[in-house]
ROLOBA-857039 format. One line per field, with one value per residue (C-alpha): y, x, z; residue number from 1. Coordinates in Angstrom, 1 decimal. Layout:
REM residues N
north (Y, ...)
east (X, ...)
up (Z, ...)
seq (NUM, ...)
REM end
This chain:
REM residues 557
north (34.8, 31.9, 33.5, 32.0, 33.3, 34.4, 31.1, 29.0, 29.1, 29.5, 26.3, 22.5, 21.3, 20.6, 21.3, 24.7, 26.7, 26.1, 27.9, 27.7, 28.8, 27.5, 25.3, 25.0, 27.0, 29.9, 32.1, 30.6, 33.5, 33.1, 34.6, 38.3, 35.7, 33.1, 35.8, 37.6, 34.3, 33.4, 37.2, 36.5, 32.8, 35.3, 37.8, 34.5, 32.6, 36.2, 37.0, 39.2, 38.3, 41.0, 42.0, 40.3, 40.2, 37.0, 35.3, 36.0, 34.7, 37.8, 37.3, 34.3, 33.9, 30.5, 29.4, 28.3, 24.6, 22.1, 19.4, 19.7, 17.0, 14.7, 16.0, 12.9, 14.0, 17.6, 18.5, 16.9, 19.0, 22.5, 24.9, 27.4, 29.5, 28.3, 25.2, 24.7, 26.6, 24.6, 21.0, 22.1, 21.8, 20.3, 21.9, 21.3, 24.2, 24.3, 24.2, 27.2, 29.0, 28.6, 30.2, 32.9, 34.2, 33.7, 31.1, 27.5, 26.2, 23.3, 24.4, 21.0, 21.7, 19.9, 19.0, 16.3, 15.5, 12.4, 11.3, 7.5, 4.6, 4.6, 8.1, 7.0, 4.4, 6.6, 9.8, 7.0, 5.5, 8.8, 9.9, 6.5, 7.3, 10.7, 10.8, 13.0, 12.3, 11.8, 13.4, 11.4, 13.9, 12.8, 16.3, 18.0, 17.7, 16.3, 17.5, 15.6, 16.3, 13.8, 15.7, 18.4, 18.3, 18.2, 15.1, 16.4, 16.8, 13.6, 13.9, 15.9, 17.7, 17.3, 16.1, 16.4, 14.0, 15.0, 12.4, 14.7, 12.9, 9.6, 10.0, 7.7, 5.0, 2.3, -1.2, -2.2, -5.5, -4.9, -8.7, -8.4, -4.7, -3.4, -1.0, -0.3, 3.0, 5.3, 6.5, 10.2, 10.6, 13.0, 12.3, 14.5, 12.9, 9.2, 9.5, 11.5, 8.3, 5.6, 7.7, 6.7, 3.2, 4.0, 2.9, 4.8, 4.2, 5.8, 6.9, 10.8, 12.2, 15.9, 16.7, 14.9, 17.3, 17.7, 14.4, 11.3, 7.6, 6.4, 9.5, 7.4, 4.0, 5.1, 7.1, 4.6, 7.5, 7.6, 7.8, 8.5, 5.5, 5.8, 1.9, -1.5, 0.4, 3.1, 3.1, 2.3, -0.4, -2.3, -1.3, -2.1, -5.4, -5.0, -2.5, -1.8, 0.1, 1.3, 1.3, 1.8, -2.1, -3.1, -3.3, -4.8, -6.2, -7.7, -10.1, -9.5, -11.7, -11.3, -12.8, -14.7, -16.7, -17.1, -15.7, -12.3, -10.1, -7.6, -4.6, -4.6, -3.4, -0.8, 0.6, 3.4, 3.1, 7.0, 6.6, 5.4, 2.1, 2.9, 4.9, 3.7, 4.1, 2.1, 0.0, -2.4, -0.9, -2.5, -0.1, -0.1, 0.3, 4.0, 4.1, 4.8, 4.6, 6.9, 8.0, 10.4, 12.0, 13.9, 12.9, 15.4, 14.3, 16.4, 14.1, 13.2, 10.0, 8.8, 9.9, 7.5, 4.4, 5.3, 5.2, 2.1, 0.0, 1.1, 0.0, -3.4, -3.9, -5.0, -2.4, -0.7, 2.9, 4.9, 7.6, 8.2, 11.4, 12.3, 15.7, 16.9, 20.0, 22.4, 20.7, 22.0, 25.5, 25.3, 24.0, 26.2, 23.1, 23.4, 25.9, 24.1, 22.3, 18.9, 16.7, 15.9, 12.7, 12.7, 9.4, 8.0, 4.9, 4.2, 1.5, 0.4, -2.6, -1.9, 0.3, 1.6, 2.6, -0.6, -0.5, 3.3, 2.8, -0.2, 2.5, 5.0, 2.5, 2.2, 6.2, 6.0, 3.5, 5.9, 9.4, 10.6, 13.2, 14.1, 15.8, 13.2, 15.5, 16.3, 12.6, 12.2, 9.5, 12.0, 14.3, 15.2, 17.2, 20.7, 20.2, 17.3, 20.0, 22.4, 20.6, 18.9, 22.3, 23.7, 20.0, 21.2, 24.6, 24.8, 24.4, 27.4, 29.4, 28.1, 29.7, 33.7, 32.5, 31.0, 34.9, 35.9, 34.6, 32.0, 28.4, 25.9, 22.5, 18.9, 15.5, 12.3, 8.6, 5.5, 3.9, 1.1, 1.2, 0.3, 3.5, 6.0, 8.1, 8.7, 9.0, 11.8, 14.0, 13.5, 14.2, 17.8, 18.0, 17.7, 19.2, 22.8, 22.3, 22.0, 25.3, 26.9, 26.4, 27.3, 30.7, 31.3, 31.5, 29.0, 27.1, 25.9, 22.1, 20.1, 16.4, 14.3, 10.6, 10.4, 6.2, 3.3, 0.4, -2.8, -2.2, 1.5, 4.6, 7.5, 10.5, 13.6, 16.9, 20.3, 23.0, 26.9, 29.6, 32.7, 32.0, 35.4, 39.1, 39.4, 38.8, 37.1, 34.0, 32.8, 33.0, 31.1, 28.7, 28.1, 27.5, 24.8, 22.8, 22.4, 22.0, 18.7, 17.2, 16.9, 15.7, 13.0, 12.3, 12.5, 10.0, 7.4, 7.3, 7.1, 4.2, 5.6, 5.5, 8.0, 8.2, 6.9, 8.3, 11.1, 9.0, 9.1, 11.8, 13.7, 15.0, 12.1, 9.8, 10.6, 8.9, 5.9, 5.1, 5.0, 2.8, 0.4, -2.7, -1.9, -5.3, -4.4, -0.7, -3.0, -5.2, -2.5, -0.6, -4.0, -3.8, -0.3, -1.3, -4.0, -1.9, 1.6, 0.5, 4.2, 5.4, 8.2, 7.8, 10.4, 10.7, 11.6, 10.1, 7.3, 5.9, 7.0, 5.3, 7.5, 8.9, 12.4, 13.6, 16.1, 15.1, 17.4, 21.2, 20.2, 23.4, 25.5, 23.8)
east (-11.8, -12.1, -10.3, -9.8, -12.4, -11.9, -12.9, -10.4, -6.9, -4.2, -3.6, -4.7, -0.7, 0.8, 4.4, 6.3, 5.3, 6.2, 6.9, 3.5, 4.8, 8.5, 10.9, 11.2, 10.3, 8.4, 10.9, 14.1, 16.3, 19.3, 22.2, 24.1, 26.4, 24.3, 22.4, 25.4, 26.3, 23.3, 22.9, 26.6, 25.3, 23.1, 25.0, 26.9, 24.1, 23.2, 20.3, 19.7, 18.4, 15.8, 13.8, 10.4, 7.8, 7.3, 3.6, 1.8, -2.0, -3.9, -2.6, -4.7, -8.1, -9.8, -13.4, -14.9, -15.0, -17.4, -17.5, -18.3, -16.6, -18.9, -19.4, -17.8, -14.3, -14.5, -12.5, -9.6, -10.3, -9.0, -10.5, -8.0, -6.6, -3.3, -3.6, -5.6, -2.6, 0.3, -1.6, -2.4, 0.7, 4.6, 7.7, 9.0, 10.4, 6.8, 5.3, 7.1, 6.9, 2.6, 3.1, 5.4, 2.6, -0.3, -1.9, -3.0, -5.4, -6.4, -7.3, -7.9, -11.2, -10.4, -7.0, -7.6, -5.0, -6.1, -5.5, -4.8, -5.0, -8.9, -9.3, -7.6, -10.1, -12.8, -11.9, -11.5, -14.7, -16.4, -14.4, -15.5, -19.3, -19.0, -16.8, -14.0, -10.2, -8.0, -4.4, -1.9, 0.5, 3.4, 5.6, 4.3, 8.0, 7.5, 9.2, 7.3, 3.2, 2.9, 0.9, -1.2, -4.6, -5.1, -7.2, -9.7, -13.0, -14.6, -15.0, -17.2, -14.1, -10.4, -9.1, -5.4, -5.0, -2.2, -0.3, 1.5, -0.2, 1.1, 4.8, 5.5, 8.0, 5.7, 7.7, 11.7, 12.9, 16.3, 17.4, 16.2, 17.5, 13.8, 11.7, 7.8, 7.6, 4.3, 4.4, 4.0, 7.6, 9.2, 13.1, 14.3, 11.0, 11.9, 15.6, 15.6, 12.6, 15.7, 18.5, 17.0, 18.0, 20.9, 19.7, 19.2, 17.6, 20.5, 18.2, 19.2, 17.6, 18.0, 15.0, 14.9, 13.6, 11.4, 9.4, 8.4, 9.0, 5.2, 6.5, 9.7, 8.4, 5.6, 8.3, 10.7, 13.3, 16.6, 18.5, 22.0, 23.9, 25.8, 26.1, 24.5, 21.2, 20.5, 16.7, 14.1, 13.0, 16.1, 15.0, 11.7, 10.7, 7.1, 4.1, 0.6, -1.6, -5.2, -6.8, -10.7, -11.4, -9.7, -6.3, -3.0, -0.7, 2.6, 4.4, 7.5, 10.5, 14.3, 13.1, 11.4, 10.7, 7.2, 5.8, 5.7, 6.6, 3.0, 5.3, 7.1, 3.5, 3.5, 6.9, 6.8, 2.8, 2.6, -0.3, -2.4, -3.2, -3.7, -2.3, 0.9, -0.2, 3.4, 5.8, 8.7, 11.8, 15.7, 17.3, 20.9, 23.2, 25.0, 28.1, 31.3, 33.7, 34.4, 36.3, 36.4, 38.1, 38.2, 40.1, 40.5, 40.7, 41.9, 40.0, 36.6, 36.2, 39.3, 37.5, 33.6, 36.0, 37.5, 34.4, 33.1, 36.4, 35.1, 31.4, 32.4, 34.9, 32.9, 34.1, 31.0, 31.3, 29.0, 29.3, 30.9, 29.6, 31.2, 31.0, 32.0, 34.0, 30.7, 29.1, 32.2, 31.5, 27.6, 28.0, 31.1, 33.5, 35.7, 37.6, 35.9, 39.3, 38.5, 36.1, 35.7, 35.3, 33.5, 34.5, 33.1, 33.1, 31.9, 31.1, 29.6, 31.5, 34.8, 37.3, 37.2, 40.5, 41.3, 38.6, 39.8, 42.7, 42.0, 39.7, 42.7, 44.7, 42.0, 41.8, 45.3, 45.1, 43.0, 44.9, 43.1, 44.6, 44.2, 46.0, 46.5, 46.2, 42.1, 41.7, 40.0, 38.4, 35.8, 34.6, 34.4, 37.3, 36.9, 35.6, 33.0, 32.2, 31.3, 29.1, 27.3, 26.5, 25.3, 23.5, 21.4, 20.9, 20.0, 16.6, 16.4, 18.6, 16.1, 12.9, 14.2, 16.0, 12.4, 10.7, 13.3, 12.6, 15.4, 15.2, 16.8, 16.3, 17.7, 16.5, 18.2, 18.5, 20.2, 21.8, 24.4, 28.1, 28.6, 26.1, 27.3, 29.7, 28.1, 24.5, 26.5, 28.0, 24.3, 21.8, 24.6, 24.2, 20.7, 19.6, 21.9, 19.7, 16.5, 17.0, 18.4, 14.9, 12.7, 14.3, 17.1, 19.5, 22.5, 22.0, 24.6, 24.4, 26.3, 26.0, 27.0, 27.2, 24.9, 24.4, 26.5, 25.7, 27.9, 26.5, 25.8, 25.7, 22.9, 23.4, 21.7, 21.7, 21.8, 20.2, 20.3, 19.3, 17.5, 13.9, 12.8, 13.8, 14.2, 11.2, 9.4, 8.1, 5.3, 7.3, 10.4, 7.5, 5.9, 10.0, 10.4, 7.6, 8.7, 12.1, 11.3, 9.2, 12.0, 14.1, 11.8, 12.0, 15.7, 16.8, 14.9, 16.3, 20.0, 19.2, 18.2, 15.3, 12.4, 13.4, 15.9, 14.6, 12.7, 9.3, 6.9, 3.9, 2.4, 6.0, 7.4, 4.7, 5.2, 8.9, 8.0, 4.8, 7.9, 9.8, 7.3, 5.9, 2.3, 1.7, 2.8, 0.8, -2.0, -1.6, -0.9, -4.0, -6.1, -4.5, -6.0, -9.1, -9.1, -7.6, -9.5, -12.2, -13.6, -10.2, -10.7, -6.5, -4.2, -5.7, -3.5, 0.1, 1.8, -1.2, -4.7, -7.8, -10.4, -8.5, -9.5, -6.1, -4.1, -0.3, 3.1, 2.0, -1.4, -2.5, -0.9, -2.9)
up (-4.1, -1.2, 1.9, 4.9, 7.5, 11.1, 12.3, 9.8, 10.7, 7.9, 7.6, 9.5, 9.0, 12.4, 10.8, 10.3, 7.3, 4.2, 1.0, -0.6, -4.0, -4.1, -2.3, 1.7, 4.8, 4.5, 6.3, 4.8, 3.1, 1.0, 2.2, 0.8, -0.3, -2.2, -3.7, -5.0, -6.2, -8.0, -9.8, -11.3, -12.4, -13.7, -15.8, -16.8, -18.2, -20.3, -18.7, -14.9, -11.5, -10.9, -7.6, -8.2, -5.7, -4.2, -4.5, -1.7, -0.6, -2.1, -5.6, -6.0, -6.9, -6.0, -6.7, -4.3, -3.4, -5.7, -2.7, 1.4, 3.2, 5.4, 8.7, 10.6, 8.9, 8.7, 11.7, 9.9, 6.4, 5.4, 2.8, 3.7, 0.6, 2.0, 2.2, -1.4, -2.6, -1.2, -1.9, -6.1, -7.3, -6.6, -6.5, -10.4, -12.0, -14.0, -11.1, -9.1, -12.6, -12.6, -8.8, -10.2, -12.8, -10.1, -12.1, -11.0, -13.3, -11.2, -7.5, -4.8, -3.3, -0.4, 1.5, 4.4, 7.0, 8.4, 12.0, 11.3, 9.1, 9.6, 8.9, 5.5, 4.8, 5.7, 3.5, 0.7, 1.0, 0.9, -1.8, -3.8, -3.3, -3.7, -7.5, -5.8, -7.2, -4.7, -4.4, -1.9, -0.4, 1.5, 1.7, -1.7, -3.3, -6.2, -9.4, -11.9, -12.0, -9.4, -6.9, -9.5, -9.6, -13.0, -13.1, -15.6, -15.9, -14.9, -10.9, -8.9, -6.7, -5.8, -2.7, -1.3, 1.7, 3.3, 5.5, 8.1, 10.8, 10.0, 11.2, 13.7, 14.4, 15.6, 16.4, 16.3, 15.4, 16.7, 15.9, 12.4, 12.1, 11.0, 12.2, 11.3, 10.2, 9.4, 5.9, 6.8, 8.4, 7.2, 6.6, 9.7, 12.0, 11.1, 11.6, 15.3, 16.2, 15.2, 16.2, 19.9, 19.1, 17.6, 13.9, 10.9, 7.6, 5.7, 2.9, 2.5, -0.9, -2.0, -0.9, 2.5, 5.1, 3.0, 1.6, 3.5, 3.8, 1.8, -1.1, -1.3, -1.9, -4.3, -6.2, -6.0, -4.9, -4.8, -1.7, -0.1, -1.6, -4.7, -5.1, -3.7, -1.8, -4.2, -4.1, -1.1, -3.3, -1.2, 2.3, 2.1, 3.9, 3.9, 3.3, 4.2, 1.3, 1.7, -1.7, -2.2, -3.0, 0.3, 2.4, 1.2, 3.5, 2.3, 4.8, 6.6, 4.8, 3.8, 0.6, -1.4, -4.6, -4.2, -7.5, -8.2, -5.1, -3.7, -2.8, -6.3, -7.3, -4.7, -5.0, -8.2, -8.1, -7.8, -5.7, -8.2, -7.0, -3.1, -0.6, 1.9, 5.3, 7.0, 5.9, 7.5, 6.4, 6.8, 8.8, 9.8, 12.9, 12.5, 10.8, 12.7, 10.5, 7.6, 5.0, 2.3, -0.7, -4.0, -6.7, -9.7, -13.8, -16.2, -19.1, -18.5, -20.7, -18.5, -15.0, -16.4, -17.1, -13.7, -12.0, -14.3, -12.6, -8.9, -9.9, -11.1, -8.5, -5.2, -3.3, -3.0, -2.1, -0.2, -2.6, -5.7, -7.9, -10.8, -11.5, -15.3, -15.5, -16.0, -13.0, -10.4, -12.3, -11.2, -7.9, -7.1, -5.8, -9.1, -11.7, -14.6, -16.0, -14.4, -13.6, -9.7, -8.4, -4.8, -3.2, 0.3, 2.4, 5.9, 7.7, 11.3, 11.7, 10.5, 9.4, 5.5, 4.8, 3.1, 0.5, 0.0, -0.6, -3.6, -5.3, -4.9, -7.1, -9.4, -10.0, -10.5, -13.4, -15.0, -14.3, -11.4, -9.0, -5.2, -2.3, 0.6, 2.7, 1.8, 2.8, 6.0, 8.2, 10.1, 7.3, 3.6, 2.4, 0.7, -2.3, -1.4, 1.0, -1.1, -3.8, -0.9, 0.8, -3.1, -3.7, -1.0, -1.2, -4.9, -5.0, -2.6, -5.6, -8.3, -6.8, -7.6, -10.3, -11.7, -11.0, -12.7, -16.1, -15.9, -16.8, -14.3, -14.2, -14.2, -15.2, -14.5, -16.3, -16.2, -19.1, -19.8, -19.6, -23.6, -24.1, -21.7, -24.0, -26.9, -24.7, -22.9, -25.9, -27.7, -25.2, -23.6, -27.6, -27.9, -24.8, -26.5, -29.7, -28.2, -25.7, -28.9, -30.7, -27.9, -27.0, -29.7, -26.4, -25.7, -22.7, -19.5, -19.2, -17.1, -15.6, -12.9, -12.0, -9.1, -9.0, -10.2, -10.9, -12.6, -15.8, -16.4, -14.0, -13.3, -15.5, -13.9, -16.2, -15.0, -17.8, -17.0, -19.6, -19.9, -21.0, -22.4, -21.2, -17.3, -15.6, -18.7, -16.6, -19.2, -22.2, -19.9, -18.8, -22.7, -23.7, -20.7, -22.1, -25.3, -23.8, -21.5, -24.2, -26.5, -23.6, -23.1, -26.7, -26.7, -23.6, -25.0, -28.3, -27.0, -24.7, -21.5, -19.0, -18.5, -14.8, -12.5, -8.9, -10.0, -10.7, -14.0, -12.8, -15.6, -16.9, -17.7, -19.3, -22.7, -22.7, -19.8, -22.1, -25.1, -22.5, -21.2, -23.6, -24.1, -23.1, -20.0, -19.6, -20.1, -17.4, -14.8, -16.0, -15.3, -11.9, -11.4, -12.1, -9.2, -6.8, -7.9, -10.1, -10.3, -11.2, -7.9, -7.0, -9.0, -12.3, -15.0, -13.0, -14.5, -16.3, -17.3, -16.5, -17.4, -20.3, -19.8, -17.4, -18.8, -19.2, -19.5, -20.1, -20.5, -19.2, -21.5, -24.3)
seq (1, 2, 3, 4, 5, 6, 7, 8, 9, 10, 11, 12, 13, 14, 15, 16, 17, 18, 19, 20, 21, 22, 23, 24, 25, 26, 27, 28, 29, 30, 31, 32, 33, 34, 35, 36, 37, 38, 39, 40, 41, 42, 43, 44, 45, 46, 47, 48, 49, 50, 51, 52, 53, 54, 55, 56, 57, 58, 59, 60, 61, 62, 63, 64, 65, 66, 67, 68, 69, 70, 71, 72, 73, 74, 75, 76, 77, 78, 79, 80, 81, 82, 83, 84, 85, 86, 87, 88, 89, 90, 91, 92, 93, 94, 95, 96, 97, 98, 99, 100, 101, 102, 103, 104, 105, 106, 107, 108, 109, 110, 111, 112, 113, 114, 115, 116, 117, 118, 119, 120, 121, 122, 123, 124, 125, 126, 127, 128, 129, 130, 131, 132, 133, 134, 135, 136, 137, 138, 139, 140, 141, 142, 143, 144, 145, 146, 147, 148, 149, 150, 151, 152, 153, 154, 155, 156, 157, 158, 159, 160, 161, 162, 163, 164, 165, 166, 167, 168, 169, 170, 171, 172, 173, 174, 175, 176, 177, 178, 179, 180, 181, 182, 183, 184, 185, 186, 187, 188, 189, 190, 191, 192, 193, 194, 195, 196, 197, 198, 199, 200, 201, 202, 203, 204, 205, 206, 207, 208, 209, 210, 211, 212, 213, 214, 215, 216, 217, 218, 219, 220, 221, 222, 223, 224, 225, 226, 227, 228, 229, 230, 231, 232, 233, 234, 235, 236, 237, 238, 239, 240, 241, 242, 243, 244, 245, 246, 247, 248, 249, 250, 251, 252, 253, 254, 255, 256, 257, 258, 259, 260, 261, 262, 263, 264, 265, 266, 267, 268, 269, 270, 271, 272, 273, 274, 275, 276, 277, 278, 279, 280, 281, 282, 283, 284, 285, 286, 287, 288, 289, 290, 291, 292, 293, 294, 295, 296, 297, 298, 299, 300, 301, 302, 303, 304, 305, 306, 307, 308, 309, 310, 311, 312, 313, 314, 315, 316, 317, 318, 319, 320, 321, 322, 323, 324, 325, 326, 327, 328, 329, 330, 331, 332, 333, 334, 335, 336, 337, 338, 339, 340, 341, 342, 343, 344, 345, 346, 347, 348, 349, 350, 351, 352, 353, 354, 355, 356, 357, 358, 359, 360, 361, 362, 363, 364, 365, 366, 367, 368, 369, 370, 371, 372, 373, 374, 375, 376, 377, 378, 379, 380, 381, 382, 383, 384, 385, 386, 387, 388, 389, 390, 391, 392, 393, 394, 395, 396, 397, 398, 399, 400, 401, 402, 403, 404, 405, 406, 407, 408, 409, 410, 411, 412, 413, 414, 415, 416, 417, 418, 419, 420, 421, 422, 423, 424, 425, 426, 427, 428, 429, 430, 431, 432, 433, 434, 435, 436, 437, 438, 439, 440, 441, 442, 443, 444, 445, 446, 447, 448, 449, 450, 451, 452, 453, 454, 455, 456, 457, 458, 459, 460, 461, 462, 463, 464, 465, 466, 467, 468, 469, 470, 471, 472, 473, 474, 475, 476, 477, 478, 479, 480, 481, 482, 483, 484, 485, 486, 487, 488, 489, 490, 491, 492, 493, 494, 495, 496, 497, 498, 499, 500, 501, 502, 503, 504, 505, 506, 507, 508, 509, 510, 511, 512, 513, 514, 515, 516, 517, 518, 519, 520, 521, 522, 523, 524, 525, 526, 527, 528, 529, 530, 531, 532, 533, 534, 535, 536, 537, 538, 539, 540, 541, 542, 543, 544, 545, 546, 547, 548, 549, 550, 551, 552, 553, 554, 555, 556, 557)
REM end
């Protein structure tokens, strides 16, 4: 086993610890309450929450690294066991499950944290002459492959390089509302930098505190608005993207028609093509005006053309989540008999109550019900309250529940209006059949609206079941596998898309390589080879150029 000598500190990161094996802080706890919570969810789903031990550093066996960094950049690289550990894989329920059963097939040799863009340029030249893959990690959150190094068999080492150091707010352009923003920022870091100039970027994921601004544009991520600015694809004005054949810098405009736009090739590139070092994003004055409501539905079909009316309306709310009736049971902010309707506007120039109160009229057209009372211009009302405390707090609950021999996960897609209610009966349908093969158990699925558009909202699925006897990780992991494939299988055959937010890594390439012209696969792989000609950035994610990358459960043979 590698172990950090008395020389090496635990880890290089300049940021508390994290969870090296599972979600968050290494110190965060769930509460008596949540716990007690989560062993019911439990005994409900028919299997048991049992006391696991936790992974901890000396449960892993690493071999040792098969590269030595050059000695102008070693001060900024880390061959700690920690930090080989916490860089190897994501934090996808596959991922947490490989931590859980002390296995990581595919160990980083090396894990950089360079100081600036230089340092970037220099690790990738090195890396270029050297045959070492290279790994970009923004905050290591990813839920879809897109940070494992499984890049098979073809380079001489791995190497993480981690962006921590890159979190600045560099330049304001208060006239144009935009701010130049290091890609390294973390959620919390960027927005107490623009809270100074009382701006924000408004862009609040699930997993915010905990992934960075260059991990949102490569990922195309979705953010805090349910309508209008639903990705950072519409905040971005302009990036800046070291890749091994040069730098890209894309120029500063509110628009343009001038052919096809650069930073449409870097947004969703998965670091693959080159790695985000800043970007000009749009940022916004913060609101001050708010309001906020949930309306109940006691038929489901009823509540989605409800929410259809608001999309195509103009209104434009700030959020508007439909949660079916299972989805309040999960997240505790229902009793199960009707679907929930989470409804928010705010503003920093004026006050929202008008636009409420049209949508209001529109849930009544289509039986929706609320208490006047719950509405509120300061804060969100009960219920709201209590999915958005559980929307944050779940992937905390997953991480026992995973060492536990449970199977928890969620996948998200877009799909149109005209498809939506048969797309939602066949894939609850289909997603019960498949968990029905794979482990003979029946499985909890729930959905909720998380993005609306005009024509078609965001579906994102919620799937719990037991994947073997308590405390069976590998045979819950083996069942997951063949579990998402046939959800891959399944969303594109009733219409909808491999990813809405989530991004493509290694878990979802079988159904975007279904969803994408292989006209078009072809002319993004001869982009590659411009950019990364020796194929060293994040084998295996999105698209192959080697062809020797291992895709979804690739591992397990």
């Amino acid at each position: 086993m590698t172990a950090t000598t008395p020389h090496e500190p635990l880890t290089l990161s300049r940021r508390p610890l994290r969870r090296f094996w599972g979600w968050g802080l290494a110190d965060a706890q769930l509460s008596a309450a949540e716990y007690e919570r989560l062993k019911q969810m439990a005994g409900h789903l028919g299997g048991a929450l049992i006391d696991a031990r936790e992974p901890s550093l000396g449960d892993f066996s690493l071999r040792a690294p098969r590269v030595k960094p050059p000695q102008a950049l070693a001060a900024m690289c880390s061959t700690s066991t920690y930090d080989r550990l916490n860089h190897s894989l994501g934090k996808s329920y596959a991922d947490c499950a490989r931590m859980w059963l002390r296995q990581v097939p595919d160990i980083v040799d090396l894990v950089a944290f360079p100081d600036d863009e230089q340092a970037v340029v220099d690790w990738l030249d090195w890396a270029n002459s050297a045959n070492v893959a290279v790994i970009p990690y923004g905050g290591g959150s990813s839920v879809c492959g897109g940070v494992e190094a499984a890049v098979g068999s073809g380079y001489a080492g791995t190497l993480s390089l981690d962006m921590e150091r890159l979190n600045r707010v560099l330049e304001f352009d208060r006239a144009s509302r935009a701010a130049r923003i290091q890609a390294g920022a973390l959620g919390p870091e960027l927005e107490s930098q623009l809270k100074v100039h009382d701006l924000t970027l408004r862009f609040f994921p699930q997993s915010f505190e905990f992934s960075t601004l260059g991990g949102w544009i490569v990922t195309r991520a979705g953010g805090h608005y349910a309508t209008v600015m639903t990705h950072i694809d519409d905040l971005v004005e302009s990036t800046r993207t070291v890749t091994p054949s040069g730098v890209l810098q894309t120029r500063r405009l509110p628009a343009s028609g001038a052919g096809p736009a650069p930073d449409r090739m870097i947004l969703g590139s998965e670091g693959t093509l080159g790695i985000v070092t800043e970007a000009w994003m749009r940022v916004q004055d913060r609101p001050r005006y708010r309001a906020s409501i949930s309306v109940r539905f006691s038929d489901y079909a009823q509540a989605t053309e409800a929410v259809r009316a608001i999309s195509q309306s103009g209104l434009y709310p700030t959020n508007c989540r439909l949660l079916d009736a299972a989805e309040t049971v999960f997240s505790g902010s229902g009793d199960g008999c009707h679907a929930i309707l989470v409804l928010a506007f705010e503003s920093a120039d004026h006050p929202v109550e008008a636009w409420m109160d049209r949508a209001l009229e529109l849930v009544r057209d289509f039986g929706g019900e609320y208490d006047h009372h719950g509405r509120t211009e300061k804060a969100s009302d009960d219920t709201a309250s209590a999915w958005r405390e559980a929307f944050l707090r779940m992937p905390y609950w997953r991480d026992p529940a995973v060492g536990s021999g449970l199977i928890m996960d969620t996948f998200e897609t877009a799909v149109t209006w005209d498809k939506f209610p048969s797309f939602y009966e066949s894939v609850r349908k289909g997603v019960i059949d498949l968990a029905k093969r794979a482990t003979g158990r029946d499985a909890f699925v729930s959905c909720r609206l998380t993005h609306v558009y005009p024509d078609g909202p965001a579906p994102y699925f919620t799937f719990a079941l037991p994947g073997g006897e308590p405390g069976d990780v590998a045979s819950a992991l083996a069942a997951w596998c063949d579990i998402k494939r046939g959800i891959n299988e399944l969303i594109i055959a009733h219409g909808g898309t491999s990813t809405h937010h989530h991004a493509v890594g290694r878990d979802h390439r079988s159904a975007y390589e279904a969803e994408v012209p292989p006209l078009y696969r072809e002319l993004l792989l001869a982009t590659k080879k411009v950019a990364d000609p020796l194929g060293i950035l994040n084998p295996g994610v999105l698209i192959n150029h080697l062809g020797n990358a291992p895709g979804l459960c690739g591992v397990l043979g």
